[in-house]
C-alpha positions as CSV (number, residue, x, y, z in Angstrom):
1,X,-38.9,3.2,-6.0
2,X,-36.4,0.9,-5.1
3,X,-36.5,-1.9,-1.9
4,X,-33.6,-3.7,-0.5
5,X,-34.1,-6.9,-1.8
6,X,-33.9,-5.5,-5.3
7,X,-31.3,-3.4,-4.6
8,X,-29.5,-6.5,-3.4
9,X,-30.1,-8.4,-6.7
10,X,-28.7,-5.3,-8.9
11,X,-25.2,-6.5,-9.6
12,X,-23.6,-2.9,-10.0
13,X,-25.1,-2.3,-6.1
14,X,-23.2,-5.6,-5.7
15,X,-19.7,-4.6,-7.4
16,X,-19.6,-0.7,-6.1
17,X,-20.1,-2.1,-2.3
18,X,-17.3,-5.1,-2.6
19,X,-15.2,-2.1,-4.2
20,X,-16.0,-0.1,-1.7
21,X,-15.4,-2.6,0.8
22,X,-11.7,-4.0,-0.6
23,X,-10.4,-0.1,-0.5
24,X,-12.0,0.9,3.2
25,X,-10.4,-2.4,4.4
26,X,-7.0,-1.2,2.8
27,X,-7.0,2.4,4.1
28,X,-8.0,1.2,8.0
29,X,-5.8,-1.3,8.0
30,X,-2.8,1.4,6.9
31,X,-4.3,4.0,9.4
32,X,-4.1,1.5,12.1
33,X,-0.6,0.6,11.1
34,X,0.5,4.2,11.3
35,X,-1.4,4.7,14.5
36,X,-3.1,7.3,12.8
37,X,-6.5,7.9,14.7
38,X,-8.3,10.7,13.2
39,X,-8.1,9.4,9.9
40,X,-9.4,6.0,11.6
41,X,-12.5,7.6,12.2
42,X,-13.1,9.9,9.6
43,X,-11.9,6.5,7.1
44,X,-14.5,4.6,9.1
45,X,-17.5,6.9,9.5
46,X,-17.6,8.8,5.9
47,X,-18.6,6.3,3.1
48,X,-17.2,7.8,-0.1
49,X,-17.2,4.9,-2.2
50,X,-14.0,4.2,-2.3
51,X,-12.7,7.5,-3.8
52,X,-11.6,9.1,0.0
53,X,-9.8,5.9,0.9
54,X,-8.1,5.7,-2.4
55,X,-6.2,9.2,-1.7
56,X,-5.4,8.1,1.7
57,X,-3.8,5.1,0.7
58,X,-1.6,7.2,-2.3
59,X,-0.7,10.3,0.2
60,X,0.4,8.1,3.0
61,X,2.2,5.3,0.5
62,X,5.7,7.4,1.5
63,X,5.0,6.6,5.0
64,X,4.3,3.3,5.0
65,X,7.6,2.4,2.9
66,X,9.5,4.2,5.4
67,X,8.2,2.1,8.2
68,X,8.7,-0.8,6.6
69,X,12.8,-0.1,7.1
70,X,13.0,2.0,9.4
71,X,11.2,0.2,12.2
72,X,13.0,-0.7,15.6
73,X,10.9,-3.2,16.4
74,X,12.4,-6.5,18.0
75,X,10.9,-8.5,15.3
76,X,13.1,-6.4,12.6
77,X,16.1,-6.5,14.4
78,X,16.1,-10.1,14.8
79,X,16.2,-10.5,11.0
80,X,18.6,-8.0,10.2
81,X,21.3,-10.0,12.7
């Protein structure tokens, strides 16, 4: 049976967790962005390795191009003078 500290000093634990860590960063931050809430929390709370955050980030890649254009937000409109 495993313990934490040798779970720790397994590098594949090391390499699935900073994977899993890089794509849940990636999919909040875009959930945020769209002020998406519900898939905030269901992004934050399930821990699916990666894989859930991964087909969040691809379904909602549409909608995050679109806001980069189409935004009204003062910032935008100051650049496109």
């Amino acid at each position: 049976m495993y313990n934490f500290e040798s779970m720790l000093s397994n590098p594949l634990f090391i390499l699935l967790m900073v994977w899993s860590l890089i794509w849940k960063g990636m999919a909040l931050w875009r959930s945020a962005r769209l002020e998406q809430k519900i898939w905030f929390i269901i992004l934050l709370v399930l821990n699916t390795f990666g894989i859930l955050d991964i087909i969040y980030l691809l379904i909602t890649q549409k909608q995050i191009d679109k806001s980069k254009y189409s935004s009204s937000t003062p910032e935008n409109q100051l650049t496109k003078d």
